[in-house]
Backbone as CSV, one residue per row, in Angstrom:
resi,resn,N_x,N_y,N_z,CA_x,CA_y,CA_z,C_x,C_y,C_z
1,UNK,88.524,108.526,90.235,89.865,109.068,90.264,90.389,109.028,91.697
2,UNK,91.783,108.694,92.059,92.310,108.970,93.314,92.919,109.858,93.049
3,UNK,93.243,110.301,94.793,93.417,111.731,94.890,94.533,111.247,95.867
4,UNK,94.865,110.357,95.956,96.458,109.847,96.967,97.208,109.245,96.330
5,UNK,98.356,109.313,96.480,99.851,108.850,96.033,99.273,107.085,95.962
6,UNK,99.523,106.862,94.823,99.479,105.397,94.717,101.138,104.745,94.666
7,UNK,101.083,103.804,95.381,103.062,103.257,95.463,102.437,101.631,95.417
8,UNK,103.579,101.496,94.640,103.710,99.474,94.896,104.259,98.943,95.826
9,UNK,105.319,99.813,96.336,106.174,99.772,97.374,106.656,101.070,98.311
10,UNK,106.757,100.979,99.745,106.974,102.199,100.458,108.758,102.188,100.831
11,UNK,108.810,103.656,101.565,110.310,103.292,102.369,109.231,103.055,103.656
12,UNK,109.608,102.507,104.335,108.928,102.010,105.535,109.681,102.494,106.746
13,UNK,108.838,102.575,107.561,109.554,103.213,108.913,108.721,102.641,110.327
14,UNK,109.418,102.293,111.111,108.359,102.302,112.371,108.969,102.359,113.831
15,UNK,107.988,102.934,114.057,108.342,103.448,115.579,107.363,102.945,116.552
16,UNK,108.352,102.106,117.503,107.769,101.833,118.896,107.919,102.262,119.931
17,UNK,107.046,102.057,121.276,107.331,102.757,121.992,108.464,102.911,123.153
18,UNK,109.492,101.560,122.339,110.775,101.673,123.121,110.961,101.236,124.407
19,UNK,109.902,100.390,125.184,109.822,99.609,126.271,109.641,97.936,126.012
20,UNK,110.056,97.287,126.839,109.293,95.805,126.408,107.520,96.097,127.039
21,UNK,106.914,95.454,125.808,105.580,95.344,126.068,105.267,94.310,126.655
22,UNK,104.288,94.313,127.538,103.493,93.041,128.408,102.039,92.440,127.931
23,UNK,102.427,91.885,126.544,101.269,91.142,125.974,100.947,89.946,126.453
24,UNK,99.561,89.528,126.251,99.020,88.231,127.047,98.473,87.529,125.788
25,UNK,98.696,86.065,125.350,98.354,85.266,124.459,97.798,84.074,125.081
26,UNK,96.139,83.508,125.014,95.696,82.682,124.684,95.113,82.337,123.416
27,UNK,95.272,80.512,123.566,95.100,79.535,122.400,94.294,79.013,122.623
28,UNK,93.395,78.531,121.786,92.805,77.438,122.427,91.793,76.446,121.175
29,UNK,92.605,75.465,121.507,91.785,74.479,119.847,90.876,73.220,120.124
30,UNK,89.845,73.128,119.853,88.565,71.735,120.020,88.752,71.008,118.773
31,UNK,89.038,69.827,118.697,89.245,69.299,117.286,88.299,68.064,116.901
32,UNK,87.764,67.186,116.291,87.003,66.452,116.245,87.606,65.247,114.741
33,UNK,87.774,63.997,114.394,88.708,63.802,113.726,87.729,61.764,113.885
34,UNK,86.927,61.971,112.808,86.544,60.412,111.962,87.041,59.846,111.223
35,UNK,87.660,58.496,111.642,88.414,57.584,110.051,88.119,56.160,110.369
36,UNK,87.225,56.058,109.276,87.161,54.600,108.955,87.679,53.846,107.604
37,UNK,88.713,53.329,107.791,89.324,52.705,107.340,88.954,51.671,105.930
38,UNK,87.601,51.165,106.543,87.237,50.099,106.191,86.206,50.668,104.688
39,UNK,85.586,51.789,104.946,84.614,52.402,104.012,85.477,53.670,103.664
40,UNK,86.984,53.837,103.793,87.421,54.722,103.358,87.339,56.531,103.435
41,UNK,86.466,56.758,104.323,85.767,57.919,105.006,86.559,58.695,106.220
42,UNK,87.161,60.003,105.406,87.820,60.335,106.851,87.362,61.866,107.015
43,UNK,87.061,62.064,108.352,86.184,63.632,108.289,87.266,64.090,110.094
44,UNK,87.560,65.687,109.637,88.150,66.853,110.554,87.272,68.258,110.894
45,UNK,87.303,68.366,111.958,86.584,69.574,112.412,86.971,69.995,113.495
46,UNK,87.459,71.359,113.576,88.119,71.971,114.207,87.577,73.366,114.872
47,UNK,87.676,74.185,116.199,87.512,75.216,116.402,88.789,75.790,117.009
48,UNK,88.935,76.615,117.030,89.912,77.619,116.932,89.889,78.766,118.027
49,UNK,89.861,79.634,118.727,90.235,80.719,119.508,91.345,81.182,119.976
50,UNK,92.109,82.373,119.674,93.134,83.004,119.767,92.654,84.489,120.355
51,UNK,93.049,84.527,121.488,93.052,85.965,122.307,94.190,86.651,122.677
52,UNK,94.819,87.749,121.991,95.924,88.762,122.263,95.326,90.058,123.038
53,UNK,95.808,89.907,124.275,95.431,91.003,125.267,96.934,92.128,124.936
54,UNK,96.495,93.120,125.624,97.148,94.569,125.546,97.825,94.760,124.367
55,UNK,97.598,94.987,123.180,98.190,95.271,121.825,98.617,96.308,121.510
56,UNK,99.422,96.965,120.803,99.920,98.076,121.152,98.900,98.653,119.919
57,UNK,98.281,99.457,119.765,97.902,100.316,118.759,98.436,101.311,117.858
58,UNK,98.792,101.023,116.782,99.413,101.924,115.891,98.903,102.837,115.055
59,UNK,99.463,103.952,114.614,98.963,105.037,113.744,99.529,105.279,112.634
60,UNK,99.100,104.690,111.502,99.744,105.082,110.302,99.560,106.255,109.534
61,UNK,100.981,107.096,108.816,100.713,107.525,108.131,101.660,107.604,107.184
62,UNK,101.503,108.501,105.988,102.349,108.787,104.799,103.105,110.129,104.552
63,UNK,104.212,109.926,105.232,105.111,111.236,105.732,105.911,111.689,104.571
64,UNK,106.199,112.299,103.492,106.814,112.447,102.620,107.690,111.799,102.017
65,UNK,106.633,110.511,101.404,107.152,109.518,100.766,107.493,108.415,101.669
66,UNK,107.511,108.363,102.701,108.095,107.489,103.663,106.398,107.148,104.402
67,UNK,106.549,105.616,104.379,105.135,104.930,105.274,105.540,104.747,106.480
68,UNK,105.147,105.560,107.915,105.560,105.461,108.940,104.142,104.956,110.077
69,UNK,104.764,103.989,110.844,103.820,103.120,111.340,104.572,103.832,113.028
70,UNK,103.309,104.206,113.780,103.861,104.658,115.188,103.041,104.513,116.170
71,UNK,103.425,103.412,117.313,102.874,103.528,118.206,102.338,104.332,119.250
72,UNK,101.327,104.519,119.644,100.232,105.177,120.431,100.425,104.454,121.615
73,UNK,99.329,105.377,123.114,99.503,104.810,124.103,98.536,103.819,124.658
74,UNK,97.269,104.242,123.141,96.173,102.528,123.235,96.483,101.933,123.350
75,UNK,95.576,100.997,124.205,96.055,99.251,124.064,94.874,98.399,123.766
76,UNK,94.892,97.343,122.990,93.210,96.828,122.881,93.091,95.095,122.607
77,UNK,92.327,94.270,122.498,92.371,93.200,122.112,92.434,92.449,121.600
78,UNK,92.848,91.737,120.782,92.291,91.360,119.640,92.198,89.625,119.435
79,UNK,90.814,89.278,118.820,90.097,88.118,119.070,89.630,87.413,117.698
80,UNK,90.510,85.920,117.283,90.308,85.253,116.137,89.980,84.439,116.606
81,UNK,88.436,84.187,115.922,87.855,82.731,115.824,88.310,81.736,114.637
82,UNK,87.901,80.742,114.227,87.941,79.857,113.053,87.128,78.577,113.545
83,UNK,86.942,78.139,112.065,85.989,76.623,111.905,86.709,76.270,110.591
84,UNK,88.071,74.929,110.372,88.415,74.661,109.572,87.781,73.385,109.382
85,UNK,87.657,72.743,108.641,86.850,71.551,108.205,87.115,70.228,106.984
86,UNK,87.557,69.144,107.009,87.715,68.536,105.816,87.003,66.918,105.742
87,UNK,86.540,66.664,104.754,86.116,65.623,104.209,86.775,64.601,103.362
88,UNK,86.913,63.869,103.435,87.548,62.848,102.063,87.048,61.241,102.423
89,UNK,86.636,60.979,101.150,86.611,59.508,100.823,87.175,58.839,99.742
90,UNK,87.615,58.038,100.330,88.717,57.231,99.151,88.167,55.950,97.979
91,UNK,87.893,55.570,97.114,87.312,54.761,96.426,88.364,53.682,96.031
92,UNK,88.039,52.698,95.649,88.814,51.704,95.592,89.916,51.569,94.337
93,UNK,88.899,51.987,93.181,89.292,51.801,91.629,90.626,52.984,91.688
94,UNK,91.873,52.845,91.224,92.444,53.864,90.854,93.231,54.267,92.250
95,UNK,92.694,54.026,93.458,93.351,54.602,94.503,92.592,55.926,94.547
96,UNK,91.877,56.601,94.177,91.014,57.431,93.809,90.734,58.286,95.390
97,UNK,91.159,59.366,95.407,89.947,60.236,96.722,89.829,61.128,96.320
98,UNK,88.532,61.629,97.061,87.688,62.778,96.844,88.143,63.296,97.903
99,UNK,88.187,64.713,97.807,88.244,65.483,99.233,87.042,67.205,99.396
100,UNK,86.701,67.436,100.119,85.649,68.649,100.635,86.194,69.412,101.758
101,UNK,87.143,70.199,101.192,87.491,71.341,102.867,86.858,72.653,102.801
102,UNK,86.552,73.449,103.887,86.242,74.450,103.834,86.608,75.320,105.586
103,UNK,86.898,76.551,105.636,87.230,77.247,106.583,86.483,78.460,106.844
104,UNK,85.860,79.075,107.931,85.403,80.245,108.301,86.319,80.697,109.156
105,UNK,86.525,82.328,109.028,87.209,82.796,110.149,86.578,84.483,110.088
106,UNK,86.599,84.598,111.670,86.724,85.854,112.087,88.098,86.717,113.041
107,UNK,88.127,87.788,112.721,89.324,88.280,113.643,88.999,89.495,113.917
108,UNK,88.496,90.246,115.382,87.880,91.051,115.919,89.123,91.899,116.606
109,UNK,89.141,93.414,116.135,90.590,94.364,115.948,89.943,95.422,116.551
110,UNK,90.981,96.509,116.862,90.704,98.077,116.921,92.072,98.588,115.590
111,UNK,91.645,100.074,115.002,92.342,100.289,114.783,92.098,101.922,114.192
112,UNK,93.065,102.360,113.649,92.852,104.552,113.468,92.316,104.593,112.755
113,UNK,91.469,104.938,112.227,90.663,105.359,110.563,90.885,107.053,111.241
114,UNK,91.462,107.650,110.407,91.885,109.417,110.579,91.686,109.358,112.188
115,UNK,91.411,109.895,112.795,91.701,110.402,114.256,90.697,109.310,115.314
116,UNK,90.205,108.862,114.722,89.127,107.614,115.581,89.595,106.577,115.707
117,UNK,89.358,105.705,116.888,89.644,104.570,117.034,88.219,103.487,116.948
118,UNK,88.681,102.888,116.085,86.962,102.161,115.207,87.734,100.592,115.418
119,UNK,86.432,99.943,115.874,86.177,98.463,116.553,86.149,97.799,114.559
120,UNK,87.031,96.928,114.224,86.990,96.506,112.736,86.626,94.888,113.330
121,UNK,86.275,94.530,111.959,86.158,92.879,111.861,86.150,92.293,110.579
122,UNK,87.455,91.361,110.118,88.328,90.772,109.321,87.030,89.421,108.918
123,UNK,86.429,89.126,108.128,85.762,87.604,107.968,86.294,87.188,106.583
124,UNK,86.670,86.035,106.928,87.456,85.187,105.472,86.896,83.760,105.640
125,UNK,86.438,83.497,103.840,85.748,81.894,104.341,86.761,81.407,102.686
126,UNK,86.956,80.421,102.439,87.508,79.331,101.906,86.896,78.017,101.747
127,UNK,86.857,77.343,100.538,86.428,75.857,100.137,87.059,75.983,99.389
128,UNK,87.530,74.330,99.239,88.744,73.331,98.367,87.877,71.845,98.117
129,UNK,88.002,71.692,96.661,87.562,70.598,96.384,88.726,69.961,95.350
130,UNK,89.144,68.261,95.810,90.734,67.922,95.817,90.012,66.205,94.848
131,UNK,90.612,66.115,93.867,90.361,64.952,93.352,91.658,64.181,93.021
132,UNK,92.050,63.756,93.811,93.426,62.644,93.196,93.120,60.884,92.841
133,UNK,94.309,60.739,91.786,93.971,59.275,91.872,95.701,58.936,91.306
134,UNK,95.368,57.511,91.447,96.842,56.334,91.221,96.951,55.920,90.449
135,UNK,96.246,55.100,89.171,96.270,54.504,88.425,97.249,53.452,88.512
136,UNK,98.767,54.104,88.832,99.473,52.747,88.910,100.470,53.442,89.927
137,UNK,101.647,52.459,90.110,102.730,52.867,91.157,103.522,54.099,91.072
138,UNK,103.771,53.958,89.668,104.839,55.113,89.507,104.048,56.644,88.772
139,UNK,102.565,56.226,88.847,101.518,57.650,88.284,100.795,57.975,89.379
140,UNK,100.690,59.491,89.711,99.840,60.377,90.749,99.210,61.700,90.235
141,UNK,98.265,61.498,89.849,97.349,62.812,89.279,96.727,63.340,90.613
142,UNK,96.937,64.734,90.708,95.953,65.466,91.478,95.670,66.967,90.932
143,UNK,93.959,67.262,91.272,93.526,68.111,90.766,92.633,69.031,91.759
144,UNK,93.205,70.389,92.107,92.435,70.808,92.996,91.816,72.047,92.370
């Protein structure tokens, strides 16, 4: 049983702290990228790093009926990795390819759980397997 207001939707509210903030953003991507033409084989691999310095930290809560999001005077980091990845080979008959993607990611946060400020970490992984073919000019089947 819950014991909190369940909503599909809030009135939303938020409050900042009414200055321009001085956030710092690095990117940074390694990519790796095989195609041979000839045997139809094409392979992607990628790394990823995204660093957001001084973030403003927010405090949510549920103010009488109203979801109010309010900035605090924390500030903290926050750090996404990723490894996106894809495979495909193409076969001759049909125009035919196969494809194999898959993605890992992490994203390393602070954030309020009731009055604490607790170090969180977001991990999301993903695979796609992609079968298309041609048969003729004016037909394109794909099936993912």
């Amino acid at each position: 049983m819950i014991d909190v207001p369940l909503y599909t939707s809030y009135i939303y509210r938020n409050i900042d702290t009414g200055k321009l903030e001085d956030t710092k953003y690095h990117f940074g991507k390694l990519s790796f990228a095989y195609k041979n033409v000839m045997n139809g084989l094409f392979v992607n691999i990628s790394a990823v790093n995204n660093i957001v310095k001084d973030n403003v930290i927010y405090r949510s809560t549920l103010d009488n009926g109203i979801y109010t999001r309010r900035a605090t005077d924390k500030r903290a980091t926050t750090t996404t990795y990723g490894i996106p990845g894809r495979i495909s080979k193409s076969i001759g008959w049909a125009k035919t390819s196969i494809t194999l993607s898959g993605s890992q990611s992490w994203k390393n946060y602070n954030m309020f759980v009731t009055n604490d400020l607790c170090d969180c970490q977001l991990q999301s992984y993903s695979v796609g397997f992609t079968v298309s073919l041609r048969p003729i000019r004016s037909l394109s089947i794909e099936e993912k």
